[in-house]
C-alpha positions as a Markdown table, in Angstrom:
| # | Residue | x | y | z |
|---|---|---|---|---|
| 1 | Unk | 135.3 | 92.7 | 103.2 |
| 2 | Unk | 135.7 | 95.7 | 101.2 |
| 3 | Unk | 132.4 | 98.4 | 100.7 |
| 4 | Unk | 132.1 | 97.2 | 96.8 |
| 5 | Unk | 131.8 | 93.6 | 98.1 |
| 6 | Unk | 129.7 | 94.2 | 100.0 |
| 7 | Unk | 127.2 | 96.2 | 98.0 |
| 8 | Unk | 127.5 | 93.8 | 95.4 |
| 9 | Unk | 126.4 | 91.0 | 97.7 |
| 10 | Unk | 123.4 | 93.3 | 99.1 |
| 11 | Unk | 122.1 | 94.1 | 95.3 |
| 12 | Unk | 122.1 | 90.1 | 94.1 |
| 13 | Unk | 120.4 | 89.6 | 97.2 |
| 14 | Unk | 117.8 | 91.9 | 96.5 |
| 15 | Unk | 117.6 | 91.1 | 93.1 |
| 16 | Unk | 117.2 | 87.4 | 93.9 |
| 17 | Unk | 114.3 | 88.3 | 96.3 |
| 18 | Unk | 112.7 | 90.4 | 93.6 |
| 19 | Unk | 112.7 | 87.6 | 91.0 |
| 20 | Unk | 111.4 | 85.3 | 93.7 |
| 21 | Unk | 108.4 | 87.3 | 95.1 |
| 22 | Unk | 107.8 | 88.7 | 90.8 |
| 23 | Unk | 107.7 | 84.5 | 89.9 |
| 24 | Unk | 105.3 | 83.5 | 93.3 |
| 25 | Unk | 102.8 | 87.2 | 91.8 |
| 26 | Unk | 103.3 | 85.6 | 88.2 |
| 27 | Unk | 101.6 | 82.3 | 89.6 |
| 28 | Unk | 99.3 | 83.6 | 91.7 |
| 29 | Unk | 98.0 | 85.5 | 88.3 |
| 30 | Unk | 98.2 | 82.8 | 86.3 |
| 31 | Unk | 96.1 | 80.7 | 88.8 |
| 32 | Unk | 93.7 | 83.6 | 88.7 |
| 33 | Unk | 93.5 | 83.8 | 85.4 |
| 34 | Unk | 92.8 | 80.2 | 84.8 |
| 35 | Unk | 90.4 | 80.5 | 87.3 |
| 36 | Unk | 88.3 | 83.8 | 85.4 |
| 37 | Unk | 88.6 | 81.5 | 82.0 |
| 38 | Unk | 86.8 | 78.9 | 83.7 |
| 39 | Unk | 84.4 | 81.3 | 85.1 |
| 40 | Unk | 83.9 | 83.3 | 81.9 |
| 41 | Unk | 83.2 | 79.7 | 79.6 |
| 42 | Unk | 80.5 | 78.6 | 82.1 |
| 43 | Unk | 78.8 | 82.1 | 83.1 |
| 44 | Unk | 75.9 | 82.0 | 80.3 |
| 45 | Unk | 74.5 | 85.6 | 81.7 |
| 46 | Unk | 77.5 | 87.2 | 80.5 |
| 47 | Unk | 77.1 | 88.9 | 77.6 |
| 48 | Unk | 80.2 | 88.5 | 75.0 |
| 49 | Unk | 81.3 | 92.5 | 75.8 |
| 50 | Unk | 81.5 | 91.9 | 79.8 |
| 51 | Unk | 84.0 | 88.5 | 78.6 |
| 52 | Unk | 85.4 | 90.7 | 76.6 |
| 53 | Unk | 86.3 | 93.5 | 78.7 |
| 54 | Unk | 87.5 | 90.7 | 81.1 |
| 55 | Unk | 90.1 | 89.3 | 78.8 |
| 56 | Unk | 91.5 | 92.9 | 78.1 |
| 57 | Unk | 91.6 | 93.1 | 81.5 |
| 58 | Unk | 94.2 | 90.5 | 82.1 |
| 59 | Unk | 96.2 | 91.4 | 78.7 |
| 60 | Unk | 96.6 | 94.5 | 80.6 |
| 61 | Unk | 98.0 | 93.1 | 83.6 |
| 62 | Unk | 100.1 | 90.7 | 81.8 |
| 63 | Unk | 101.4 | 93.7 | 80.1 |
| 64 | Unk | 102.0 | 96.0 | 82.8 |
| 65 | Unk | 103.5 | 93.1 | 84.8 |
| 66 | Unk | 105.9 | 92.4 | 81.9 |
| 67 | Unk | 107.0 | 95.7 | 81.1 |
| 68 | Unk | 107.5 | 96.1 | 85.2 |
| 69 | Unk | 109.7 | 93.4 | 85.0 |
| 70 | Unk | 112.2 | 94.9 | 82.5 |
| 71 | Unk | 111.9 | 97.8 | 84.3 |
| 72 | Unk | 113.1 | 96.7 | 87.5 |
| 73 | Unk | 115.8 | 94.3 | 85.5 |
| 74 | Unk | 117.1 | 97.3 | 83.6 |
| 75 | Unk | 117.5 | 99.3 | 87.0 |
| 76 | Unk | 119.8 | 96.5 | 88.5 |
| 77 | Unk | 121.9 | 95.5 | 85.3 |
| 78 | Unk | 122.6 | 99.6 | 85.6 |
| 79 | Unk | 123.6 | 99.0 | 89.6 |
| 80 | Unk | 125.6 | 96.0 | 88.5 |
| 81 | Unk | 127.3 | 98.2 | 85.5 |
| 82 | Unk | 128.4 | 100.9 | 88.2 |
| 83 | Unk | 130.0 | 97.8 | 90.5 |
C-alpha cells in the first residue's frame, strides 16, 4: 500500500472517531440540557434573570459546539482536497 493510501485511510479514520466522540458530547449535552429545563420549570426561588442567564448559557454552547463542528469538518474536507 502506497503512502497516499494510507494517509487517506488514517484521516477517515480519524474523522470517523471525531464525528463519533462530537455525536456521544452532542447527547450528553442534550441530556443535560433537558435535565437544567426540568430543573429551571420547577426551581420557584429562581428569579426569571438567573433562568434567563441559564438558557443563554446553553445557546452559547450550542453555538460554540456547532460552529466547532464546521470547523473541524472544514479542516478535513481541506486534508481530503490535498489527497
Amino acid at each position: 500500500m502506497d503512502q497516499k493510501q494510507a494517509f487517506k485511510q488514517m484521516v477517515e479514520f480519524n474523522k470517523g472517531a471525531f464525528n463519533n466522540a462530537f455525536n456521544a458530547m452532542v447527547m450528553v449535552q442534550d441530556q443535560n440540557e433537558t435535565l437544567a429545563n426540568t430543573l429551571l420549570n420547577q426551581a420557584t426561588w429562581l428569579p426569571e434573570e438567573g433562568k434567563k442567564a441559564v438558557k443563554e448559557w446553553v445557546a452559547a454552547f450550542k453555538k460554540g459546539r456547532e460552529e466547532y463542528k464546521k470547523a473541524v469538518d472544514e479542516a478535513f474536507k481541506k486534508v481530503e482536497e490535498y489527497l
